[in-house]
KOLLOGU-218558 format. One line per field, with one value per residue (C-alpha): residue number from 0; residue in one letter; chain; x, y, z. Coordinates in steps of 0.001 Angstrom, whole numbers, plus 524288, in hexadecimal, padded with zeros to 5 digits. Layout:
N
pos = NUM:...;
code = A:...;
unit = A:...;
c1 = X:...;
c2 = Y:...;
c3 = Z:...;
end
This chain:
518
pos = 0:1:2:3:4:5:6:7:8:9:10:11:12:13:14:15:16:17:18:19:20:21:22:23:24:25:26:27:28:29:30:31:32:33:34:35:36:37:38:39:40:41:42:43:44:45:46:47:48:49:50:51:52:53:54:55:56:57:58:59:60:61:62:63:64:65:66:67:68:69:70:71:72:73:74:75:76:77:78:79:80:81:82:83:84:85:86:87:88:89:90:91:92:93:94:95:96:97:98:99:100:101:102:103:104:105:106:107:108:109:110:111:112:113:114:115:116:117:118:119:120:121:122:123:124:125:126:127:128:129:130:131:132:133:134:135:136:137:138:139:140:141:142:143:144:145:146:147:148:149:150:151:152:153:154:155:156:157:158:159:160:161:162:163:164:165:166:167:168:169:170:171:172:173:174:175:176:177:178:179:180:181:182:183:184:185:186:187:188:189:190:191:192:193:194:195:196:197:198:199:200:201:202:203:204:205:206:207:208:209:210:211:212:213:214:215:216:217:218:219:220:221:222:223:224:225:226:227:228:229:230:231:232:233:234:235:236:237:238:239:240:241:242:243:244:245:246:247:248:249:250:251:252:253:254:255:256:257:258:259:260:261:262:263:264:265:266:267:268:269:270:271:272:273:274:275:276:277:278:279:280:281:282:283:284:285:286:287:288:289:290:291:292:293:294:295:296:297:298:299:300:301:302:303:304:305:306:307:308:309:310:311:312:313:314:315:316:317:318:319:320:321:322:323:324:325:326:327:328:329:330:331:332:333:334:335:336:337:338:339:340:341:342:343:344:345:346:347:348:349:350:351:352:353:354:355:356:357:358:359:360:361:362:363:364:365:366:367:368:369:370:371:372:373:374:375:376:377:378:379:380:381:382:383:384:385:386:387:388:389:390:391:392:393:394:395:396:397:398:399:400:401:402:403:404:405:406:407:408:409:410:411:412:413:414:415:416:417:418:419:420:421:422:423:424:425:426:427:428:429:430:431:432:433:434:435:436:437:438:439:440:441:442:443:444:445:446:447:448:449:450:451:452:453:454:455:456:457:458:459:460:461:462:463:464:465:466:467:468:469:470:471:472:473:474:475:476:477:478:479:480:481:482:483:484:485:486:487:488:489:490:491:492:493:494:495:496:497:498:499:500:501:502:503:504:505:506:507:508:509:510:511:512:513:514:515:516:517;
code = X:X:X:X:X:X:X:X:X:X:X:X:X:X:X:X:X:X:X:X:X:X:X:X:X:X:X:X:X:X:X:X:X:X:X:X:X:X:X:X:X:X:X:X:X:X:X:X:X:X:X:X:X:X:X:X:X:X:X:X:X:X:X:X:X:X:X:X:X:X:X:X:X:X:X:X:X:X:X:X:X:X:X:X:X:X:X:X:X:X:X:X:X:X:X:X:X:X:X:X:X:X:X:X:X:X:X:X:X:X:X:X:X:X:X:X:X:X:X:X:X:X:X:X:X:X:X:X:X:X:X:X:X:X:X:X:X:X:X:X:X:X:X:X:X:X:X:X:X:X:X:X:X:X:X:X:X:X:X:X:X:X:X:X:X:X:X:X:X:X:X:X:X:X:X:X:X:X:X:X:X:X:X:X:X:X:X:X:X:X:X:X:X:X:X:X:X:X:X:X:X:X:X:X:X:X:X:X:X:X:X:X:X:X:X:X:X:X:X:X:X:X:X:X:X:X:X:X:X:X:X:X:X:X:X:X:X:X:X:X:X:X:X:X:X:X:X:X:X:X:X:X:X:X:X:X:X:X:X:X:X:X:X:X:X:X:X:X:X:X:X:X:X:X:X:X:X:X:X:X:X:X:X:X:X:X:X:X:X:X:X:X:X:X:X:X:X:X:X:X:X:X:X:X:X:X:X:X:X:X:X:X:X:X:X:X:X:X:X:X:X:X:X:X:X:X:X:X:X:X:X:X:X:X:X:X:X:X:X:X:X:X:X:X:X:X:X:X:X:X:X:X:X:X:X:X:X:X:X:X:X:X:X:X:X:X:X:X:X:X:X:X:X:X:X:X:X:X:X:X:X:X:X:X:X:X:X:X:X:X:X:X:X:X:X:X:X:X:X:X:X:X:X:X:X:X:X:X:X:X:X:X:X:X:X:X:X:X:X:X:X:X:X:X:X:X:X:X:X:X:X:X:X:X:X:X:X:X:X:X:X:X:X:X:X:X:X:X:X:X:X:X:X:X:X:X:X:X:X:X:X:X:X:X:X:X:X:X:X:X:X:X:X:X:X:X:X:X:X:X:X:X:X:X:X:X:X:X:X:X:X:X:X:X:X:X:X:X:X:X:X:X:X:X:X:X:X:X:X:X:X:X:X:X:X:X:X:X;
unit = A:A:A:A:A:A:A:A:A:A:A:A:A:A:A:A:A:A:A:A:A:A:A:A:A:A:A:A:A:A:A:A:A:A:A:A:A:A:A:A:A:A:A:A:A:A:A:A:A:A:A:A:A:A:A:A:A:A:A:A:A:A:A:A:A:A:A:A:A:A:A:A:A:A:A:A:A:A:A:A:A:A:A:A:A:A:A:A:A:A:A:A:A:A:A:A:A:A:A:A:A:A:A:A:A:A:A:A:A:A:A:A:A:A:A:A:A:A:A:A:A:A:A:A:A:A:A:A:A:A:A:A:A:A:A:A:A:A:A:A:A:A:A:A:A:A:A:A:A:A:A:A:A:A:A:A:A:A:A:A:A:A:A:A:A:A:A:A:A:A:A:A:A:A:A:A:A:A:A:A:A:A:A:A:A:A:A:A:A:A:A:A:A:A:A:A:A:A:A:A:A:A:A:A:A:A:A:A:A:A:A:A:A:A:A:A:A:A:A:A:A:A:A:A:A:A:A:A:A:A:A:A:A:A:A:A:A:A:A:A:A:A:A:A:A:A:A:A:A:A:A:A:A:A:A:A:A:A:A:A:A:A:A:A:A:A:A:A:A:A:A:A:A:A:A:A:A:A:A:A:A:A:A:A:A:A:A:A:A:A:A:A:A:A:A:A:A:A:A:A:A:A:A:A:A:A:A:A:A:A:A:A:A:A:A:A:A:A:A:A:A:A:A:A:A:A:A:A:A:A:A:A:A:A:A:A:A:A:A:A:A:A:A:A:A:A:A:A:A:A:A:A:A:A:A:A:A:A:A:A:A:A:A:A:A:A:A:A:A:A:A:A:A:A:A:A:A:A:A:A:A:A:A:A:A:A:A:A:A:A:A:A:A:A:A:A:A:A:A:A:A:A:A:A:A:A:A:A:A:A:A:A:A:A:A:A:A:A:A:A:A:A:A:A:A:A:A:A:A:A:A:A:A:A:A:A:A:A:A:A:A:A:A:A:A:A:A:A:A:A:A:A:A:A:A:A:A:A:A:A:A:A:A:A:A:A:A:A:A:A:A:A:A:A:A:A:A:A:A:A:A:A:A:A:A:A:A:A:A:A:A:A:A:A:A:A:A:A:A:A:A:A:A:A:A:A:A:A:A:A:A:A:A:A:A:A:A:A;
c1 = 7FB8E:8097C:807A1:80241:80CF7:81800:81066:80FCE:81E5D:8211A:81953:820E1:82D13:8285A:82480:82DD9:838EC:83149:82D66:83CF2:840BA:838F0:838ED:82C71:824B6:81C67:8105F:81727:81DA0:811F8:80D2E:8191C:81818:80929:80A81:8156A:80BF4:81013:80627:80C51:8015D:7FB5E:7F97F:80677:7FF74:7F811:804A8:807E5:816BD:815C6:80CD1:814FD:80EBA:81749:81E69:826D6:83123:835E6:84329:84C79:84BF8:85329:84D56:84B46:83F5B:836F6:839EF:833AC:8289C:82981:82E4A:82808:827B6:82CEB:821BC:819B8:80E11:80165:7F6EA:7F043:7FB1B:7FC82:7EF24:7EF53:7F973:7F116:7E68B:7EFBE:7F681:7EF4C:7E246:7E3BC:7DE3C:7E8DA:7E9B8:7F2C4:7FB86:7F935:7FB7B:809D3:80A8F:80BF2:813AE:81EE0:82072:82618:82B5D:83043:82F78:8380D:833CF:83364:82C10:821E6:820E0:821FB:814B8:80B7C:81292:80D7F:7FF32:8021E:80636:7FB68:7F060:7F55B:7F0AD:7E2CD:7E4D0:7E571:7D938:7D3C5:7D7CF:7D4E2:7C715:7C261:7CC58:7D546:7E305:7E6A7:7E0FD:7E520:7F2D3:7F2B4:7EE65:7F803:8038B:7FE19:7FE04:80C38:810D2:8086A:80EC7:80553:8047E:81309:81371:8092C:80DE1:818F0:81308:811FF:80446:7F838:7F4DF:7F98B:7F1D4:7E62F:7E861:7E6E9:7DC69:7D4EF:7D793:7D3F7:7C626:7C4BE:7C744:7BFEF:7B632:7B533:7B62C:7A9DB:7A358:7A75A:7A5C4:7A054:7A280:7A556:7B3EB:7B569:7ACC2:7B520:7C120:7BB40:7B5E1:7C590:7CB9C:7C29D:7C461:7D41E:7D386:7CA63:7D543:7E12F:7DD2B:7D15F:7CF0B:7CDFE:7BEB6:7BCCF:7C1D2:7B928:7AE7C:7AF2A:7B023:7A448:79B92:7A00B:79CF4:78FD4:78CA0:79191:7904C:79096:79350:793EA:785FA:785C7:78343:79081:796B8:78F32:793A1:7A232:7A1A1:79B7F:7A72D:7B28F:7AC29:7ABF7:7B953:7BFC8:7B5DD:7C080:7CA38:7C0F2:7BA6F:7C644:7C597:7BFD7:7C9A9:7D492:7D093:7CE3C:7DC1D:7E626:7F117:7FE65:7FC96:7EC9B:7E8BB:7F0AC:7E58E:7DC99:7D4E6:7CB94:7D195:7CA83:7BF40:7C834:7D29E:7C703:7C09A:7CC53:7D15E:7C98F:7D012:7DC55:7DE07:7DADB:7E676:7F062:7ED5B:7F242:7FAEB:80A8C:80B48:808DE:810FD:81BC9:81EE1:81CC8:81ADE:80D76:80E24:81176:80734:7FDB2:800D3:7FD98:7EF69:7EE52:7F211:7E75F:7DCED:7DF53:7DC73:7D298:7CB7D:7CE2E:7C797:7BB7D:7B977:7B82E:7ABCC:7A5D2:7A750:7B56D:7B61D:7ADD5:7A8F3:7AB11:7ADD3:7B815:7AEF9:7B2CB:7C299:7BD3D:7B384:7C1A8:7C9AA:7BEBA:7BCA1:7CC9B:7CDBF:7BEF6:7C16D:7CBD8:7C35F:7B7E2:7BE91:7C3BE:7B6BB:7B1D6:7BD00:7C364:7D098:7D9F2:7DC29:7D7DD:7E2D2:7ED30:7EE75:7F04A:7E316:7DDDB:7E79F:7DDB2:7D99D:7E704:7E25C:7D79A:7DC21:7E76C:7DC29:7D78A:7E181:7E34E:7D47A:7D7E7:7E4BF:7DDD3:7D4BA:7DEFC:7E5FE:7F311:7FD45:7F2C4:7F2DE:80243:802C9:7FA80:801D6:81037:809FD:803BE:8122D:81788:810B3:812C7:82162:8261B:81E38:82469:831D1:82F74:82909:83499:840BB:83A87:840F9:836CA:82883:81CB2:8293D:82DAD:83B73:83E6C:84A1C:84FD5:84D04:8513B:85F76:86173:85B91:863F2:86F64:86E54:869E9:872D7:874C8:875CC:86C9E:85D52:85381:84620:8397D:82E8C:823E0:81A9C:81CB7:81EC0:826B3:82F79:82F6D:83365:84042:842CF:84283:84D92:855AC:861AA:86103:86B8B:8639A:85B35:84E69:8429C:83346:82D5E:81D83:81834:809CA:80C12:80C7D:8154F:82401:82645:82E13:83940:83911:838CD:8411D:84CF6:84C20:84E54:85922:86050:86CE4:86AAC:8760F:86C95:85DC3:8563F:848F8:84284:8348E:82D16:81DB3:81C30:80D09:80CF0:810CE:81ABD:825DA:829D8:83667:83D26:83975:8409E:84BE3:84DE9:84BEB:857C6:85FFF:8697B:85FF7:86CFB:86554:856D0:85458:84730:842D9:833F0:82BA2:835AB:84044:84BF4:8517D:8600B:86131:8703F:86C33:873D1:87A64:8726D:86644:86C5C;
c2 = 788D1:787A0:78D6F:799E2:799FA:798EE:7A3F1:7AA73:7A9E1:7AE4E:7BA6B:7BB60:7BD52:7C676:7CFA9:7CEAC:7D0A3:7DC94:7E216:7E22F:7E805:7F2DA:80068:8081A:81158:81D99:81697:80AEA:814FD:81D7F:80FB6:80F3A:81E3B:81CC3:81049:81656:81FE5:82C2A:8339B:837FA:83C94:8488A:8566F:85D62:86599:85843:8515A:8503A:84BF1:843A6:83A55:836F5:84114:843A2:8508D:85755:85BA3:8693A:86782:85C44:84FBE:84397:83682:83326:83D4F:836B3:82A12:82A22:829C6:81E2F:8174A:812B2:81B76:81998:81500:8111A:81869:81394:80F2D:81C34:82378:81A8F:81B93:829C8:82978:8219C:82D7B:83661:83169:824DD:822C7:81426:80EE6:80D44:7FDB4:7FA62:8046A:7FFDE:7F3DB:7F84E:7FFE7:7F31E:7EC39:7F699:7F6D9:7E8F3:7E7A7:7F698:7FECB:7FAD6:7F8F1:7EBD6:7EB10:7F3C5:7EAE5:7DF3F:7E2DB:7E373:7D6DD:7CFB9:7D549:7D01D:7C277:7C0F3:7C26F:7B820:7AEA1:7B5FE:7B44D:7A6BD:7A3B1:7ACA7:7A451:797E8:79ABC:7A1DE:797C5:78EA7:78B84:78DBB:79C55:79EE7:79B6B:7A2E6:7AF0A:7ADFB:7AC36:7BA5F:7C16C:7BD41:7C19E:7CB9F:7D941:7E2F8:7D6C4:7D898:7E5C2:7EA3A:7DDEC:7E5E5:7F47B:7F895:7FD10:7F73B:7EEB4:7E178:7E3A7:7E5FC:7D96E:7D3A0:7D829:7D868:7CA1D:7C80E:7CCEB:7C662:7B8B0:7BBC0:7BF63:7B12B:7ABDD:7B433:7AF5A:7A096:7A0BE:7ABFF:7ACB1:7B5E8:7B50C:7B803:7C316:7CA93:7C545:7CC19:7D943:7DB11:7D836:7E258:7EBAB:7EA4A:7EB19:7F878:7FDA4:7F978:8004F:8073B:7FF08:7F24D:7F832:7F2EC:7E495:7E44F:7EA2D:7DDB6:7D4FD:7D8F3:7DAE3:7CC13:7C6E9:7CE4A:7C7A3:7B9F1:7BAD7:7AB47:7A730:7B5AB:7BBD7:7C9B5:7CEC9:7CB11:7D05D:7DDAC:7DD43:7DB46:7E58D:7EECF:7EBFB:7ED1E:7FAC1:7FE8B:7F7CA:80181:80BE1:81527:815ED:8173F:82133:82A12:826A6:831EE:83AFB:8334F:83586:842E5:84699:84D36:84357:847DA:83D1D:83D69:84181:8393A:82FEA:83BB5:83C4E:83239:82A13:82B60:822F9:81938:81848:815B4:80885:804D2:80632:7FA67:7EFD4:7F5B4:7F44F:7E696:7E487:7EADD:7E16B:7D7B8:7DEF1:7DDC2:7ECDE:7F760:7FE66:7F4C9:7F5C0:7EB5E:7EBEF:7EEFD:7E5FA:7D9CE:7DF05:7DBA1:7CCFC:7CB87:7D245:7C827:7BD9F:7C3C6:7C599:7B88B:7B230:7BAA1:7B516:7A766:7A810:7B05A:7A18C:79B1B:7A292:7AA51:79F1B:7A097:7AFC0:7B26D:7A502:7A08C:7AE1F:7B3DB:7BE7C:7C424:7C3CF:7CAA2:7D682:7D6CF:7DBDC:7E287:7EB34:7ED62:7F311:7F8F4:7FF88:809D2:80E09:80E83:81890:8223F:823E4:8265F:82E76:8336D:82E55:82417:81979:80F7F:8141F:80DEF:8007B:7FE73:8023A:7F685:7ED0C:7E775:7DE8A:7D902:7CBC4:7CA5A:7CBF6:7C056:7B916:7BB48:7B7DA:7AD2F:7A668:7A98A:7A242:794F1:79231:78FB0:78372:78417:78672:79137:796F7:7966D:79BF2:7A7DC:7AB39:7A996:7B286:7BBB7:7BBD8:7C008:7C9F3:7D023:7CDD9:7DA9D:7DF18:7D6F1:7DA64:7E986:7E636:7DF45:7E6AB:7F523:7FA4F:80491:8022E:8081E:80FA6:8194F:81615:81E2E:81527:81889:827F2:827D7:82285:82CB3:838EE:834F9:831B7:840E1:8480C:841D4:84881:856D0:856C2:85261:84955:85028:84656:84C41:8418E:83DEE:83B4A:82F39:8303F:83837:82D14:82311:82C43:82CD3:81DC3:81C6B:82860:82994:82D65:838EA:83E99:84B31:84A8C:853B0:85000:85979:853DD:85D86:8591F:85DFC:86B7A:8703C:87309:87DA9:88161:88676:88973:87A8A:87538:87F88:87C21:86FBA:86F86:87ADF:87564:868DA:86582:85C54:858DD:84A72:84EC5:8424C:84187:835FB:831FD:8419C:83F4B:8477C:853A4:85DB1:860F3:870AA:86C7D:86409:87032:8799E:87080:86FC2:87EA9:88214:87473:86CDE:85FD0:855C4:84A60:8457D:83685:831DD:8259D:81F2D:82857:82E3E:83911:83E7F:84CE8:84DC2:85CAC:863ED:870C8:87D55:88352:88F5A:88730:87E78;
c3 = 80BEF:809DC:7FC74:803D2:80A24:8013E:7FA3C:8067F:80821:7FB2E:7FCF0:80A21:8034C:7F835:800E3:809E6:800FB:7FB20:806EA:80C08:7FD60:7FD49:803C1:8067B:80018:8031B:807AE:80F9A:8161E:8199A:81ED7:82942:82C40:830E2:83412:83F9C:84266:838DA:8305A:82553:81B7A:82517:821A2:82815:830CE:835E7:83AE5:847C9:849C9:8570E:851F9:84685:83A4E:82E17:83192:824D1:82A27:825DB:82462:8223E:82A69:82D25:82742:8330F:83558:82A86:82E23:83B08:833D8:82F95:83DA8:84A3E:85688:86355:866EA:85AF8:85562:85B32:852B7:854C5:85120:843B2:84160:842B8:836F5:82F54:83082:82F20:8231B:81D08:814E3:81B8D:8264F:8317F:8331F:82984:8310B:83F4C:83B94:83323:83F14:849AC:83F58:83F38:84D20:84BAC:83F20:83C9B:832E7:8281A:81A87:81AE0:82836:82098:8162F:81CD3:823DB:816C2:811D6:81DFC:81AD3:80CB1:81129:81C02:811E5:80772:810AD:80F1A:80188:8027F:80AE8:801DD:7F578:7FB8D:801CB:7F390:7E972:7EED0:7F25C:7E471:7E492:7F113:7EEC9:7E187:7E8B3:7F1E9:7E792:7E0E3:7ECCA:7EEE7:7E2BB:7DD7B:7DBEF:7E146:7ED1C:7F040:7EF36:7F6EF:7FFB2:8043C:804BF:811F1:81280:81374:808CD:80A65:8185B:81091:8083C:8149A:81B56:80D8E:80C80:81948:81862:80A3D:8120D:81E18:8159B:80F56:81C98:81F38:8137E:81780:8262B:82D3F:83AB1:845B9:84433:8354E:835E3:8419A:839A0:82C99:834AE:83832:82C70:8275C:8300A:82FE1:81FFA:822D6:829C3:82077:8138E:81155:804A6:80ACC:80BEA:7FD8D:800F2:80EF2:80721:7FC86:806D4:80CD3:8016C:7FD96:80C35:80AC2:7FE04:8026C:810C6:8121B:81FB7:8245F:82844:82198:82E52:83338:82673:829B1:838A9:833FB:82B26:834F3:83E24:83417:8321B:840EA:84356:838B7:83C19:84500:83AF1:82D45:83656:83494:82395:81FCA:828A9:82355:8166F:815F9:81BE0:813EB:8120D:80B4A:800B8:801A6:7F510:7ECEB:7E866:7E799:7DAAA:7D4D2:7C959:7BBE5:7B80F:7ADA2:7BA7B:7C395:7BAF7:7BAA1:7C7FA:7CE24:7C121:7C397:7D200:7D214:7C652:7CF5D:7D98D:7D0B3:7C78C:7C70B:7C4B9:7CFCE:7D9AA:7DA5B:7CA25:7C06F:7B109:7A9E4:79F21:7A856:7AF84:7A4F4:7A46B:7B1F7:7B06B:7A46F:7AD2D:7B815:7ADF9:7A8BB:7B6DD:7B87D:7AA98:7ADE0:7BAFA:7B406:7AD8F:7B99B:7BCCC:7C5F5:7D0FE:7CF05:7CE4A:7DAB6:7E086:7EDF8:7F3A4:7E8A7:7E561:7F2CB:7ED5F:7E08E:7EAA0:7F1D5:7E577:7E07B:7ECB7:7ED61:7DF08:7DF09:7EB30:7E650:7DCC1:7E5D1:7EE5B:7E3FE:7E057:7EE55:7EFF9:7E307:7E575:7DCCD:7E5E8:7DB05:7D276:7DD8D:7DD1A:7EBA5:7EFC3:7EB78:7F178:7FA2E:7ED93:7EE3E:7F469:7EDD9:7DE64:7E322:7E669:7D9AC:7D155:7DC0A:7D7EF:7CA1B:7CACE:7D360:7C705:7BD9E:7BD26:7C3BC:7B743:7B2D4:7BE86:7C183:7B3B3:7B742:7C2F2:7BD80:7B170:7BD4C:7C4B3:7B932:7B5E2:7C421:7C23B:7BDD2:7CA9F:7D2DC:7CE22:7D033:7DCE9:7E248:7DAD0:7E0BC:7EE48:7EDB4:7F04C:7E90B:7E069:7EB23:7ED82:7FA9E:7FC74:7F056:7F196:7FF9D:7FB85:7EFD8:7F72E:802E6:7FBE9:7F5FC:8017F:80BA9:81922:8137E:80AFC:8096B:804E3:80287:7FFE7:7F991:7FDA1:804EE:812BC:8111F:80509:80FD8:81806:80D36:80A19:817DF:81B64:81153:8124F:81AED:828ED:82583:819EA:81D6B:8164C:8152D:810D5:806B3:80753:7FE35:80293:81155:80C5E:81696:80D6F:8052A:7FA58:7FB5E:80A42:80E5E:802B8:80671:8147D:810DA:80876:80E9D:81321:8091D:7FF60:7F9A5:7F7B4:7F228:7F0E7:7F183:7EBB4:7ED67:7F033:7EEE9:7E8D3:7DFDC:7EA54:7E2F9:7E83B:7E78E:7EE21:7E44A:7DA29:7E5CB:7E63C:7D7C8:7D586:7E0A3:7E1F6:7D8D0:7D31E:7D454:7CF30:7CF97:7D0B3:7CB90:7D559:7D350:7D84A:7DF39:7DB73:7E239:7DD4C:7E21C:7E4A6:7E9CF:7EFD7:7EC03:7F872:7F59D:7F81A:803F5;
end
């Protein structure tokens, strides 16, 4: 136990110090917009301005004016009005934001409150990991398990995003471990304790379905202590407990959403057989989202495959015996899942790592049982060889300001710096990408939103009402997807280009604006 906990402690203070290092990006701060009760996805015509909707503004506007979407009202948003924005806005279910939602009211809404909140989620489920090591291994599994999650890269990282995910490792090692406890004891009290874990993991990402639906097809294969008619009875109520929000799926689905068609299209057949194999490496990888190098990469899927071989000689009892086949349906439902729903619904949510993030847990457990059967210098071996491949990961991860590569910080300072009082920043984003320019921009600097997808500015009527009077224009383009942007081409045809300043994925044009034009 007090090995748990030093490794606890160390993964304390990982995340921590990330988590206070590093500013938020377009999705983390969609997460504190609904989760204060603002849509910010809706058609334009659909918004209604006193409960909170995403209103573009026509002309030029303080800071300020985006930022209180991002902030608590006086009084907070109810939880109707939050889930509302979920509806509105989100193809999530509305938990994960209630729950953001109470957490903000006490500890605010600064970055590192946001992030603070998924590192707790993180943290509470390594002690999941460890029940779950020592009820299907040992102490020596468990505690290897426990060391991976601390360390690994896409662990940390995702550790500190402020959306759902690490709440998902939680509740989807919850219900892998109330599962067991079904399996090993029955009773009245683990069943209602496994029918709300289920329900709450329903309601926190929509692809927790593929880890509840492992864990009951391995509790109806090896009921053990549980009657099958008490697995069917829990099941029935997890579906009626979740029933008045998945009622509204289809709806929610179906709405028009300013970034809802950006996983639109189904991925070709090669992409698609390979989807499910390469989900379940980025689970374990040192590359993704947060940087790292490919060819260092490869040592640590040598060092994986290696494990992987050595526990293939142990057997089958060793692979799946004593309830580790339910670890191996757990993974294989995360990264199968994706791949499952782009065929039911032609999209290319198995080509994004992230969707399958619910395996998390359950591939540390399996390097974890792969580590335990080697004798202790092997197996320190292996995981100094595994650390070091995830090095040049970990040193991205922790040297980057700017999460998921959008540095708003960064673009905020140079477009403000530029514009100043008499002039103007102009964002061509996303709403939120708005919002991210606005957190960090100066109170004094007037700024304008260009969100090509809302259909409602024109060229050149808006673009000269906005610069008339300007000395000076930063167009600032950043999380655009993909929308073009007829303005920048209007500013570049009738304005002075001083300077343009290439960011990742990000770009700032520096524009002076002849007096003719002013």
């Amino acid at each position: 136990m007090k090995a748990l906990l030093l490794v606890v402690a160390v993964a304390a203070l990982l995340r921590l110090g990330l988590a206070a290092r590093q500013d938020l990006w377009a999705d983390e701060l969609f997460s504190l917009a609904v989760a204060t009760g603002h849509s910010l996805e809706h058609p334009a015509a659909d918004a209604v301005p006193a409960l909170g909707d995403f209103v573009e503004p026509a002309l030029a506007v303080t800071p300020a004016t985006f930022r209180g979407y991002l902030e608590l009202e006086t009084p907070p948003a109810d939880a109707r009005r939050v889930a509302r924005a979920v509806l509105l806005s989100d193809t999530s279910p509305p938990l994960y934001y209630l729950m953001l939602a109470a957490w903000i009211r006490l500890a605010g809404t600064s970055d590192l409150a946001l992030h603070a909140c998924s590192v707790l989620w993180a943290l509470a489920t390594m002690p999941l990991l460890w029940l779950l090591g020592r009820r299907l291994g040992g102490p020596r599994e468990a505690l290897a398990a426990c060391i991976l999650f601390a360390v690994a890269p896409a662990s940390l990282y995702y550790s500190v995003e402020a959306r759902m995910y690490s709440m998902l490792w939680f509740f989807s090692a919850l219900t892998a471990w109330l599962t067991l406890r079904l399996h090993d004891r029955g009773g009245t009290r683990n069943v209602a304790l496994w029918t709300l874990a289920g329900a709450a993991g329903l309601l926190t990402h929509y692809f927790y379905v593929f880890v509840w639906a492992a864990c009951v097809l391995w509790l109806a294969l090896r009921p053990g202590r549980c009657p099958r008619r008490a697995l069917a009875a829990a099941v029935t109520l997890v579906l009626v407990l979740v029933a008045p929000w998945y009622r509204l799926l289809p709806e929610s689905l179906a709405r028009w959403r300013v970034t809802g068609h950006w996983l639109d299209g189904l991925p070709s057949t090669p992409k698609l057989l390979m989807a499910a194999p390469t989900l379940a490496w980025g689970l374990l990888s040192g590359r993704g989202a947060w940087g790292g190098v490919e060819w260092v990469d490869r040592i640590g899927a040598v060092v994986v495959l290696a494990l992987g071989l050595a526990l293939l000689r142990r057997g089958r009892e060793a692979i799946i015996g004593g309830g580790r086949d339910l670890i191996w349906l757990w993974v294989m439902g995360a990264c199968t899942g994706p791949v499952v729903f782009d065929l039911l619904r032609g999209t290319s949510t198995s080509l994004i790592g992230r969707y399958a993030l619910a395996g998390m847990p359950a591939g540390m457990l399996l390097l974890g049982f792969a580590l335990g059967r080697l004798r202790t210098g092997i197996a320190v071996g292996a995981m100094v060889l595994l650390a070091g491949a995830w090095s040049p990961g970990l040193r991205d991860l922790f040297a980057a300001r700017a999460r998921s590569w959008e540095p708003y910080r960064q673009a905020a300072a140079g477009a403000g710096a530029w514009a100043r009082p008499e002039g103007l920043v102009l964002v061509h984003s996303i709403p939120s990408g708005v919002l991210g320019i606005a957190r960090y921009l100066d109170d004094d600097v007037p700024m304008a939103a260009w969100v090509g997808q809302l259909g409602r500015r024109r060229v050149p009527g808006d673009v000269e009402s906005l610069v008339a009077g300007r000395e000076r224009v930063a167009l600032v383009r950043i999380h655009d997807v993909g929308e073009p942007a007829p303005e920048e081409e209007w500013l570049r045809a009738n304005a002075r280009v001083v300077r343009e300043q290439r960011l990742p994925h990000a770009s700032i044009v520096y524009f002076a604006v002849p007096p003719t034009r002013r």
